[in-house]
PDB file with SEQRES, HELIX, SHEET and CRYST1 records, atoms N, CA, C and O in Angstrom:
SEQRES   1 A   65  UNK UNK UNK UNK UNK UNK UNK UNK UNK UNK UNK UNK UNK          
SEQRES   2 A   65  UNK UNK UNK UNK UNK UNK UNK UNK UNK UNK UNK UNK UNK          
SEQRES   3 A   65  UNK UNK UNK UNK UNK UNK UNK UNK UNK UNK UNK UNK UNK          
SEQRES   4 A   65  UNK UNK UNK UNK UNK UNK UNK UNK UNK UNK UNK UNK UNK          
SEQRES   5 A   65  UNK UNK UNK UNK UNK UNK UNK UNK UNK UNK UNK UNK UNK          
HELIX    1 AA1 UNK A    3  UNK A   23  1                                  21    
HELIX    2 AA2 UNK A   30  UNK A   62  1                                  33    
CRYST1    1.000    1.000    1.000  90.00  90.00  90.00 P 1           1          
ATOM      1  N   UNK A   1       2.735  -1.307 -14.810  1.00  0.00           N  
ATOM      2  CA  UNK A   1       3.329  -0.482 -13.773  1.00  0.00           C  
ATOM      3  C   UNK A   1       4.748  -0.989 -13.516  1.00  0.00           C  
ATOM      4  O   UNK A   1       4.753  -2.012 -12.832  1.00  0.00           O  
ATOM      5  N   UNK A   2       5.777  -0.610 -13.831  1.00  0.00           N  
ATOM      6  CA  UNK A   2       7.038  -0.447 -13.757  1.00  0.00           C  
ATOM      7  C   UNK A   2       7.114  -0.330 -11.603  1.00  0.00           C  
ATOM      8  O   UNK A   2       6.262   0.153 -10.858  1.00  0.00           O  
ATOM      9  N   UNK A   3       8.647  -1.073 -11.186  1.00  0.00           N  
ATOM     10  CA  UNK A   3       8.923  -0.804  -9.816  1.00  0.00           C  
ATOM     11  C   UNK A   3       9.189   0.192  -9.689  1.00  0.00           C  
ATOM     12  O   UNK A   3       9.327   0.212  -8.466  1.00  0.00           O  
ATOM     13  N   UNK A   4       9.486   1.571 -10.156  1.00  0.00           N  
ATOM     14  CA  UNK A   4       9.730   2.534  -9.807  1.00  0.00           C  
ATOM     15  C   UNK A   4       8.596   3.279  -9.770  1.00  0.00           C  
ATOM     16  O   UNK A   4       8.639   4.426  -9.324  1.00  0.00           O  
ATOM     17  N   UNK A   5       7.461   2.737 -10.223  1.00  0.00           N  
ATOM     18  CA  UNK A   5       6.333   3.431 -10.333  1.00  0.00           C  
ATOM     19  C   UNK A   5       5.775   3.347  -8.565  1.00  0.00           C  
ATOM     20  O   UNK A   5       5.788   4.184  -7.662  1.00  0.00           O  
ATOM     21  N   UNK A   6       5.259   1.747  -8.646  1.00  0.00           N  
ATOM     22  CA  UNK A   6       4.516   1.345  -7.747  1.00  0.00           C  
ATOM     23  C   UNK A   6       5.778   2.182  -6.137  1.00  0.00           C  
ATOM     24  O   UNK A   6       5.310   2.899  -5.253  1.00  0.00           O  
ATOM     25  N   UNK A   7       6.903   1.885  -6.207  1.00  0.00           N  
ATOM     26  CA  UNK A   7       7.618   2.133  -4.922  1.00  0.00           C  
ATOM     27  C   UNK A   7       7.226   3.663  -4.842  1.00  0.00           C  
ATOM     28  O   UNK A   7       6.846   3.971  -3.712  1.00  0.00           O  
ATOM     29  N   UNK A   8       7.223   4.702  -5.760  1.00  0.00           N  
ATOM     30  CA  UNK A   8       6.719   6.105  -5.315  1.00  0.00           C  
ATOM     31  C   UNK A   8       4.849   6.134  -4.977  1.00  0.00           C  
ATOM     32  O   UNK A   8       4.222   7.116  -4.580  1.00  0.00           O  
ATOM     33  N   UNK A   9       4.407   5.055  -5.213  1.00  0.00           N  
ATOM     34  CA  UNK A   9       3.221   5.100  -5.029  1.00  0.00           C  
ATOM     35  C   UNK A   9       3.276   5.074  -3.670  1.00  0.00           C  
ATOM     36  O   UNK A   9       3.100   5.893  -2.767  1.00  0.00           O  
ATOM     37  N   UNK A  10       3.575   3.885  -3.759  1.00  0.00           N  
ATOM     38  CA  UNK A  10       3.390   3.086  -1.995  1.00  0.00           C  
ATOM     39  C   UNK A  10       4.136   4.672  -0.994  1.00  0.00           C  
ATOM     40  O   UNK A  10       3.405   5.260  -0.197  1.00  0.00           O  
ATOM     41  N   UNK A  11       5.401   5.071  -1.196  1.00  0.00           N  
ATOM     42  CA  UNK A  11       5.515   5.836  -0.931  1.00  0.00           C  
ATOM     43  C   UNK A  11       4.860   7.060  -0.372  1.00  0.00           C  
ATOM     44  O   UNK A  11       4.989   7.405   0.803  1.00  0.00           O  
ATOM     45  N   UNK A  12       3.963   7.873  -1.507  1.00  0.00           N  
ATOM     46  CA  UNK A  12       2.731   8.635  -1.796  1.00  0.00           C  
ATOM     47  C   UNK A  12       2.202   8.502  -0.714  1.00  0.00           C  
ATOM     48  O   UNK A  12       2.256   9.405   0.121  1.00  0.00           O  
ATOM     49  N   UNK A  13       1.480   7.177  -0.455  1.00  0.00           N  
ATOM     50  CA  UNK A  13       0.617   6.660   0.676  1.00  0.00           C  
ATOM     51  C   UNK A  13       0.649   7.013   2.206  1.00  0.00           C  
ATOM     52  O   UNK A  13      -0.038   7.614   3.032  1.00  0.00           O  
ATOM     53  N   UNK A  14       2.040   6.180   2.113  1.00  0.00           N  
ATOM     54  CA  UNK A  14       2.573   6.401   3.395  1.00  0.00           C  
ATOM     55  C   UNK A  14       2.791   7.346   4.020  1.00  0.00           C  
ATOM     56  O   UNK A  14       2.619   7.388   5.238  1.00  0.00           O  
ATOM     57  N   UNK A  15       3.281   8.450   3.218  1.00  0.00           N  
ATOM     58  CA  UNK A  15       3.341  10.265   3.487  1.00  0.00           C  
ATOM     59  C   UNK A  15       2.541  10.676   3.878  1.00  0.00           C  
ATOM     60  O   UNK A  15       2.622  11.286   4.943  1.00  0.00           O  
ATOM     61  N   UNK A  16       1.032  10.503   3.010  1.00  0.00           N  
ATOM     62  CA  UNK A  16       0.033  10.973   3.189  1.00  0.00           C  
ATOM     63  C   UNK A  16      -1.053   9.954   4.488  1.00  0.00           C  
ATOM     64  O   UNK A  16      -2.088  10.357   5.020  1.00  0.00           O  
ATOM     65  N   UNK A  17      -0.536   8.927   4.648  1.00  0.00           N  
ATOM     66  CA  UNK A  17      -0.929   8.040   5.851  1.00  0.00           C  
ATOM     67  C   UNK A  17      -0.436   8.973   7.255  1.00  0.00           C  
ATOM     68  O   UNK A  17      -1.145   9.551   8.078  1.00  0.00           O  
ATOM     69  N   UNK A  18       0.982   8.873   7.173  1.00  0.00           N  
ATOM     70  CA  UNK A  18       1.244   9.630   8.224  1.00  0.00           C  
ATOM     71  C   UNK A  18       1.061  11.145   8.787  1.00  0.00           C  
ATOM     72  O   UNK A  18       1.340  11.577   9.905  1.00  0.00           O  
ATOM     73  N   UNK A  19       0.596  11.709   7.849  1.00  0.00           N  
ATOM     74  CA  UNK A  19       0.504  13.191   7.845  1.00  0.00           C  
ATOM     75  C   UNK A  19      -0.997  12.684   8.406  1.00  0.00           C  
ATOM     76  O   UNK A  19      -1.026  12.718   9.636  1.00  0.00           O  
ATOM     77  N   UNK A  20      -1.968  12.326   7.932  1.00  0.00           N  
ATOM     78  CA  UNK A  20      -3.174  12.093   8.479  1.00  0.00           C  
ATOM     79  C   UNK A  20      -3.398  11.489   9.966  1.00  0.00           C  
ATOM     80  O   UNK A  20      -4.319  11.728  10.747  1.00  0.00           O  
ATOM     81  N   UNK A  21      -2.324  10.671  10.114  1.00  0.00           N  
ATOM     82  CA  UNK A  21      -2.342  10.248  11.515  1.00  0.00           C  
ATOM     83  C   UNK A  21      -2.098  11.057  12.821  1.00  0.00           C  
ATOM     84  O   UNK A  21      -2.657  11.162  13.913  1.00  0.00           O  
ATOM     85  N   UNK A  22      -0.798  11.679  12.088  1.00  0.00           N  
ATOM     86  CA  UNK A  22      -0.332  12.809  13.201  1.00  0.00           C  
ATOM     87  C   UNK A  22      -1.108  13.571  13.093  1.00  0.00           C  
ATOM     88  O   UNK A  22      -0.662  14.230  14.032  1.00  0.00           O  
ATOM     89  N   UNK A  23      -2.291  14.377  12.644  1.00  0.00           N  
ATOM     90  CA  UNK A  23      -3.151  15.291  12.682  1.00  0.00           C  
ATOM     91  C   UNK A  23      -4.484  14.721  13.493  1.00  0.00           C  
ATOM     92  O   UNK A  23      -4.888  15.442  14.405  1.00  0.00           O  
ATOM     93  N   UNK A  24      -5.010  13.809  13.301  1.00  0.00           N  
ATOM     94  CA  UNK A  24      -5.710  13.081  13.982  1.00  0.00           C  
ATOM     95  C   UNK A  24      -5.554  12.434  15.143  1.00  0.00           C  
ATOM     96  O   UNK A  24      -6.374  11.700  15.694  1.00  0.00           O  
ATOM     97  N   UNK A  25      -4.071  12.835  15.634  1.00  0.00           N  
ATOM     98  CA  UNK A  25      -3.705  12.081  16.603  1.00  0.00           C  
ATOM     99  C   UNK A  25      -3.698  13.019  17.621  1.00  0.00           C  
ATOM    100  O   UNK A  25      -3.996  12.809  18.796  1.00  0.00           O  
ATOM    101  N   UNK A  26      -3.257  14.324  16.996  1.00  0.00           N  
ATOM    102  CA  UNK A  26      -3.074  15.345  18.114  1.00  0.00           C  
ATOM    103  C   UNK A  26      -4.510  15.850  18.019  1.00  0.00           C  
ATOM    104  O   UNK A  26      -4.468  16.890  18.676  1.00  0.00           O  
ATOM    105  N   UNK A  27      -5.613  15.718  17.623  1.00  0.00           N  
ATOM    106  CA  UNK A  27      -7.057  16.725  17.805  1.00  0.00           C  
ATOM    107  C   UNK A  27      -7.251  15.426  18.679  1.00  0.00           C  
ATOM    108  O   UNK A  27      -8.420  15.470  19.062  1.00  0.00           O  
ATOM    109  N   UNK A  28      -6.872  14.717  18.985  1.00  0.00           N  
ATOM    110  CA  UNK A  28      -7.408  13.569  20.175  1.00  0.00           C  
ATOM    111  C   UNK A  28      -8.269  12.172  19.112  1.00  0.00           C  
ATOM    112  O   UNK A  28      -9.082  11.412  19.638  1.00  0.00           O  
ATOM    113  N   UNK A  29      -7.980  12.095  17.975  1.00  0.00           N  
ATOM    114  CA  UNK A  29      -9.260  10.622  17.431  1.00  0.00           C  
ATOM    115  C   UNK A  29      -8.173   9.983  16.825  1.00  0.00           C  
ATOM    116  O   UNK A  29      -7.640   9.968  15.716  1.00  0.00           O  
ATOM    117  N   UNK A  30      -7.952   9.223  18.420  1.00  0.00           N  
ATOM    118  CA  UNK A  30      -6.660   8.111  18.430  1.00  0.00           C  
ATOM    119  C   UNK A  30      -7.439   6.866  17.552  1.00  0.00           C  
ATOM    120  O   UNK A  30      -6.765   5.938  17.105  1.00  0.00           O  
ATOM    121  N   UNK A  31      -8.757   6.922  17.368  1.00  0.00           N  
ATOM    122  CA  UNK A  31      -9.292   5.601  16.780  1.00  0.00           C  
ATOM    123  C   UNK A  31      -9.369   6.087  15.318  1.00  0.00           C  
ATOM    124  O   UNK A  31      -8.901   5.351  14.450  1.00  0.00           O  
ATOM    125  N   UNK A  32      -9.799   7.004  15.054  1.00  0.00           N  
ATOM    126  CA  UNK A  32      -9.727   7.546  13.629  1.00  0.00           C  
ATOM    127  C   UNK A  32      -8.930   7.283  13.035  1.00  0.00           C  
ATOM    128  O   UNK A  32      -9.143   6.827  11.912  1.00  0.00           O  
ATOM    129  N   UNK A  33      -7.506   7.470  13.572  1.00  0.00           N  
ATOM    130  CA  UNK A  33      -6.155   7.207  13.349  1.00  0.00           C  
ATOM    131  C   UNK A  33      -5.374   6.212  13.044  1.00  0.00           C  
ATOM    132  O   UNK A  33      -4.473   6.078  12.217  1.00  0.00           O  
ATOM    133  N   UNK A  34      -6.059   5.224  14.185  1.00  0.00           N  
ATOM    134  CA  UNK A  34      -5.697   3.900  13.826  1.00  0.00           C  
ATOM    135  C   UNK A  34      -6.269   3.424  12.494  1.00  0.00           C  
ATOM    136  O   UNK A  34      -5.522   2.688  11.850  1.00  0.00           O  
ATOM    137  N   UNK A  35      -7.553   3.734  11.921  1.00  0.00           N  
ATOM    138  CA  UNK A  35      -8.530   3.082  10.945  1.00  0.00           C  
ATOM    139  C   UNK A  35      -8.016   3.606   9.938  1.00  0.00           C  
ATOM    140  O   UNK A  35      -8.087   2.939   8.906  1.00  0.00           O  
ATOM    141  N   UNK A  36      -7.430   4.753   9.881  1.00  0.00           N  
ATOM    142  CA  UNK A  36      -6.231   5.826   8.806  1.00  0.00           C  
ATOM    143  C   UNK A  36      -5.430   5.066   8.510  1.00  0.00           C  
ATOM    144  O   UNK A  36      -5.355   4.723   7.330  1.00  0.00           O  
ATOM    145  N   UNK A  37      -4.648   4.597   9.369  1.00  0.00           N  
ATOM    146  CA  UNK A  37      -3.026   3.382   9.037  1.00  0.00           C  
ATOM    147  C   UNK A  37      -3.673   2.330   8.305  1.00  0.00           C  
ATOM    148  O   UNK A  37      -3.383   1.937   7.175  1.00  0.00           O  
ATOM    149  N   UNK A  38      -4.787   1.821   9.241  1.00  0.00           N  
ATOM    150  CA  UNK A  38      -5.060   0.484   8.699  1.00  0.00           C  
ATOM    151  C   UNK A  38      -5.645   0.615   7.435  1.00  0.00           C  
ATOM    152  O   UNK A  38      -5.900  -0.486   6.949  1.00  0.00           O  
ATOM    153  N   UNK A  39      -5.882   1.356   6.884  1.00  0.00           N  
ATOM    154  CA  UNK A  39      -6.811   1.418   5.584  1.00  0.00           C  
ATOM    155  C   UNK A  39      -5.759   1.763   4.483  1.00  0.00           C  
ATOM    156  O   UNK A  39      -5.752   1.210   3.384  1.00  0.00           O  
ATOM    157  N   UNK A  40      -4.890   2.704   4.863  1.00  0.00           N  
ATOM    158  CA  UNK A  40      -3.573   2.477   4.192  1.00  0.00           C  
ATOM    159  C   UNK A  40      -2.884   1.469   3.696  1.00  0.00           C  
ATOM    160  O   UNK A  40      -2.326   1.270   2.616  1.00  0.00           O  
ATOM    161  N   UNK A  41      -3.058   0.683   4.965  1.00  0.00           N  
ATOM    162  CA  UNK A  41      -2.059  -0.585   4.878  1.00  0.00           C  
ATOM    163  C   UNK A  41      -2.855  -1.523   3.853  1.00  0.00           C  
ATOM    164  O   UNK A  41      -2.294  -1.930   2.836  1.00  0.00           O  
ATOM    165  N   UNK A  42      -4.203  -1.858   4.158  1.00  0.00           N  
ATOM    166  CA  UNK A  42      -4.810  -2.217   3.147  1.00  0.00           C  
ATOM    167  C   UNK A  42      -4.960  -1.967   1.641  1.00  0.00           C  
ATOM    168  O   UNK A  42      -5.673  -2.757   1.021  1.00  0.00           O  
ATOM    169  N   UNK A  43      -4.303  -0.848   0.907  1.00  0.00           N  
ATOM    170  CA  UNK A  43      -4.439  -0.670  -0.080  1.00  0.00           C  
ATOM    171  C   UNK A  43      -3.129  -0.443  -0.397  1.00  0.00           C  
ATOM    172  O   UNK A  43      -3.034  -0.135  -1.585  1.00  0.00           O  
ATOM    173  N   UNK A  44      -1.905  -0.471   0.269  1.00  0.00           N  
ATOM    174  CA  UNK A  44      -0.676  -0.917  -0.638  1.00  0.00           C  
ATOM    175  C   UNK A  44      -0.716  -2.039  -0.380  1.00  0.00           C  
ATOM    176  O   UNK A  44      -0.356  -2.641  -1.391  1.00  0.00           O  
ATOM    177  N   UNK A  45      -1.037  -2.985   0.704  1.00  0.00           N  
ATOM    178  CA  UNK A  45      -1.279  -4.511   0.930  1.00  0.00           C  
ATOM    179  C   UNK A  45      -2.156  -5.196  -1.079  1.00  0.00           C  
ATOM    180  O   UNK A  45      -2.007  -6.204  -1.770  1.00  0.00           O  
ATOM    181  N   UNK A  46      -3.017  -3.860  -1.207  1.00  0.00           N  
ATOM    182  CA  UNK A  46      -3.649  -4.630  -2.569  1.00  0.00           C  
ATOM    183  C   UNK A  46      -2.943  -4.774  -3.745  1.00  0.00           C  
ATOM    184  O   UNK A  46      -2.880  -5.705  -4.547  1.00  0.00           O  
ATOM    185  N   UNK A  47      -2.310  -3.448  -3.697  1.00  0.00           N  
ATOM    186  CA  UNK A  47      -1.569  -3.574  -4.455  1.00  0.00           C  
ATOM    187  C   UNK A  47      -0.109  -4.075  -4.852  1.00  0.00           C  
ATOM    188  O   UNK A  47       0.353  -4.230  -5.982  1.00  0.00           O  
ATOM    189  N   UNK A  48       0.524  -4.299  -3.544  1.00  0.00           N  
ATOM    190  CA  UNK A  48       1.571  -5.262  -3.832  1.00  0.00           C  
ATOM    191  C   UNK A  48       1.311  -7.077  -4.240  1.00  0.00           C  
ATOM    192  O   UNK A  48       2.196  -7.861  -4.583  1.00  0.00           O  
ATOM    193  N   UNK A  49       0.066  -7.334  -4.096  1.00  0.00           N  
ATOM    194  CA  UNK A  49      -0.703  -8.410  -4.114  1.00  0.00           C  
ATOM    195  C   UNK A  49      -0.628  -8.787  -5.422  1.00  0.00           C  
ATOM    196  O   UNK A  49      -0.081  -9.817  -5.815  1.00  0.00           O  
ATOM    197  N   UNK A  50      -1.234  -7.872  -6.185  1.00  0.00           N  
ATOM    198  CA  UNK A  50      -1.475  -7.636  -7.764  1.00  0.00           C  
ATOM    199  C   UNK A  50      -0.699  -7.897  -8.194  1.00  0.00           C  
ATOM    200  O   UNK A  50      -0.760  -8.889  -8.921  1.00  0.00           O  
ATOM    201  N   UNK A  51       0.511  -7.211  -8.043  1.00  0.00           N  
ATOM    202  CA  UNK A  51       1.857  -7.421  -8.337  1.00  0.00           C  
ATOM    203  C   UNK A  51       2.508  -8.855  -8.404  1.00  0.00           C  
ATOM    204  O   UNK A  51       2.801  -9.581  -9.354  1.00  0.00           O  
ATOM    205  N   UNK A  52       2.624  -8.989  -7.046  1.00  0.00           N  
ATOM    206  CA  UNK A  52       2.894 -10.861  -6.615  1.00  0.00           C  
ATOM    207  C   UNK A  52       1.808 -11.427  -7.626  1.00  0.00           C  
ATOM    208  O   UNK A  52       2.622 -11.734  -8.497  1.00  0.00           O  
ATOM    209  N   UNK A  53       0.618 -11.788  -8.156  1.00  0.00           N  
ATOM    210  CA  UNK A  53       0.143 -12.242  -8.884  1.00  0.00           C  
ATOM    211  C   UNK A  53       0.666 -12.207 -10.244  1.00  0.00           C  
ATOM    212  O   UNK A  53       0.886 -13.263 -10.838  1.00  0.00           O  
ATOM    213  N   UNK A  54       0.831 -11.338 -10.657  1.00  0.00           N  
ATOM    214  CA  UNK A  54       1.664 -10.678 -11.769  1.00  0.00           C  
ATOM    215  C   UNK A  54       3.150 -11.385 -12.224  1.00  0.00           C  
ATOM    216  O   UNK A  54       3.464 -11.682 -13.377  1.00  0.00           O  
ATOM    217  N   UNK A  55       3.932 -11.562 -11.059  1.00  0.00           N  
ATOM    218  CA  UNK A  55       4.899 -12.657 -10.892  1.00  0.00           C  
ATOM    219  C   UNK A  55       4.512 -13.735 -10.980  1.00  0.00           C  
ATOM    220  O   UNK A  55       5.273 -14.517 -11.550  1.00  0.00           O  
ATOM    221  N   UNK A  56       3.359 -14.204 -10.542  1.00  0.00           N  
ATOM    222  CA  UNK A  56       3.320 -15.660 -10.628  1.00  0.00           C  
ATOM    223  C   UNK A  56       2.936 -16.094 -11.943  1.00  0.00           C  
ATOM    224  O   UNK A  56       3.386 -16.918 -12.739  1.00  0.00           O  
ATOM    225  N   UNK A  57       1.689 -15.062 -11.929  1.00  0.00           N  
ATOM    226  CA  UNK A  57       1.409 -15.647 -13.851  1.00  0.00           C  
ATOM    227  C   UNK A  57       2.741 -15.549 -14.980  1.00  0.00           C  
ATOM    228  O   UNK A  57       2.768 -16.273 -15.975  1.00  0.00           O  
ATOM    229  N   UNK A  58       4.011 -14.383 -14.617  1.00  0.00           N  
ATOM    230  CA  UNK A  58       4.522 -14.483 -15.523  1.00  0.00           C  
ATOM    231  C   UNK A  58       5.714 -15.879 -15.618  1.00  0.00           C  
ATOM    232  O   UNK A  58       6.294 -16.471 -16.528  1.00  0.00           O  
ATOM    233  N   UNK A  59       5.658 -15.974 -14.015  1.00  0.00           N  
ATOM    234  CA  UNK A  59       6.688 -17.609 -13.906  1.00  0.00           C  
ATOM    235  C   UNK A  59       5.691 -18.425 -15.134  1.00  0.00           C  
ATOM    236  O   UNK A  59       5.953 -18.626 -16.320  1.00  0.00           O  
ATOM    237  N   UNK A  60       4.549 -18.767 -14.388  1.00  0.00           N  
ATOM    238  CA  UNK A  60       3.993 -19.795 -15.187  1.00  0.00           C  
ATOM    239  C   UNK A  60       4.024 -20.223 -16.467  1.00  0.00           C  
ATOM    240  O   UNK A  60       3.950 -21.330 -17.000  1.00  0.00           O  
ATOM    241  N   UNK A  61       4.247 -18.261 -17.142  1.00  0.00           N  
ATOM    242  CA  UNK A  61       4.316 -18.231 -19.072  1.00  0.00           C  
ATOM    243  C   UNK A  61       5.626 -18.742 -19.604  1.00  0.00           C  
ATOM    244  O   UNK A  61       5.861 -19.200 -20.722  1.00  0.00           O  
ATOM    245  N   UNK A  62       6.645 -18.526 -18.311  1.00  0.00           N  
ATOM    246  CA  UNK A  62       7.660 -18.763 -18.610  1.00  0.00           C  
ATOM    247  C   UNK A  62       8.149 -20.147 -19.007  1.00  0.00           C  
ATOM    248  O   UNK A  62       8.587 -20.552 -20.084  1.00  0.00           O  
ATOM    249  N   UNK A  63       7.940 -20.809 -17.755  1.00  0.00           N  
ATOM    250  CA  UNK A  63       7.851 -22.196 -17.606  1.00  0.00           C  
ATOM    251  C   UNK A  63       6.744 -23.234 -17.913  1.00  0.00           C  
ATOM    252  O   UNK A  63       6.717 -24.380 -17.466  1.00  0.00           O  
ATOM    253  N   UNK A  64       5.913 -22.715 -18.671  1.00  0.00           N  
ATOM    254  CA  UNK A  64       4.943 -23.035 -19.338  1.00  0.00           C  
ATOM    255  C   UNK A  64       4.065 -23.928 -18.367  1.00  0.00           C  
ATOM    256  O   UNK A  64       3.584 -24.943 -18.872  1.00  0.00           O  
ATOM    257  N   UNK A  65       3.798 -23.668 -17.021  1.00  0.00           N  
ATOM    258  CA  UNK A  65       2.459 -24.839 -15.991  1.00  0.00           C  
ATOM    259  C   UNK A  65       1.579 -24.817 -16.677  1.00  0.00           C  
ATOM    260  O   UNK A  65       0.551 -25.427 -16.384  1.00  0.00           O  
TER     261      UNK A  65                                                      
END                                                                             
C-alpha cells in the first residue's frame, strides 16, 4: 500500500464516519454516534499501526538489527 493509497483510505473513513454521525446525531442516538467515531478511529488507528510496523521492520533490514 503506497501513502497515497492509505491517506485516501483513511480519508474514505472519515467521510463516511462523519456522515454517519451527523445522521445519528440528529435522529437523537448521541451514543450510537459516539461508538460510530470510536470504531472509526479504531480502524484507521489499525491501520496506521501496520504501517508504523512496516517502518520498523524495514529500518531493521536496513540496518541490519
Amino acid at each position: 500500500m503506497t501513502g497515497v493509497d492509505l491517506i485516501f483510505k483513511v480519508a474514505a473513513i472519515g467521510i463516511l464516519v462523519a456522515v454517519l454521525n451527523q445522521l445519528l446525531v440528529r435522529s437523537g442516538r448521541e451514543d450510537q454516534a459516539m461508538l460510530t467515531t470510536l470504531a472509526g478511529l479504531i480502524v484507521v488507528l489499525m491501520m496506521v499501526i501496520k504501517q508504523i510496523s512496516n517502518l520498523f521492520d524495514t529500518i531493521k533490514s536496513v540496518f541490519e538489527l
